[in-house]
N, C-alpha and C positions, 0 to 999 in steps of 0.2 A: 536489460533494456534493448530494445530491437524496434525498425522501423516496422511501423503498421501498412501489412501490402492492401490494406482497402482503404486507405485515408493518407495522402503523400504529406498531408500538413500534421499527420499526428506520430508519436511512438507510445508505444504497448509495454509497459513494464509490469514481471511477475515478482511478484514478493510473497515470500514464507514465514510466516508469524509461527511464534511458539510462545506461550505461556510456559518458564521453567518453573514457577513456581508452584506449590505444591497447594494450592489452592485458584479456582477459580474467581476473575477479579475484570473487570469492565474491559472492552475493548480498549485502546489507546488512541490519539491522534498519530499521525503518524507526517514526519518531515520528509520531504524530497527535495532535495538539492541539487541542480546540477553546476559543477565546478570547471575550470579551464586547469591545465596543467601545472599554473603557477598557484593552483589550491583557491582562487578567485571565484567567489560565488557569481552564473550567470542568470540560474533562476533557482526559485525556490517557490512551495507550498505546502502548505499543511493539510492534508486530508484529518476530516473529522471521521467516526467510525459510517454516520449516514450516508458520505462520502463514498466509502470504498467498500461497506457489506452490499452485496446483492444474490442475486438466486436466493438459496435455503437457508444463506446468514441474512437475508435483509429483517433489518428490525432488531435483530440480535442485540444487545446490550454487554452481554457477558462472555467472554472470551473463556471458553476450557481450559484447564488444567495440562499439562502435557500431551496436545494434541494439535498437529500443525495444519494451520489455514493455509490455505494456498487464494491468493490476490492476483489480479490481473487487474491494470489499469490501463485507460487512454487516456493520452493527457496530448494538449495539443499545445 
């Protein structure tokens, strides 16, 4: 997670998906939570896959087998 230097109200987080299973199986939703130090949820969202596939995954449905996604999201 890192501040986005083109947007002061936003931050840019990358996330790296893997399918360890040994079969090919739908993308997943996927939870974001940010916490305070006492473990106290401050926000939270659920990204759906329509959400966060774009470029060459958009549309995608099925997430590979032993092949890692790389995500980049803006969330403000």
């Amino acid at each position: 997670v890192q501040a986005d230097d083109q947007n002061a109200n936003a931050l840019l987080v990358d996330v790296m998906l893997l399918n360890k299973a040994g079969f090919d199986q739908p993308f997943p939703d996927l939870l974001l939570s940010f916490s305070d130090m006492d473990g106290n949820v401050k926000a939270s969202r659920i990204f759906k896959p329509e959400d966060y596939l774009g470029g060459e995954l958009s549309g995608k449905k099925i997430m590979p087998s032993k092949q890692p996604i790389h995500l980049s999201l803006e969330i403000k």
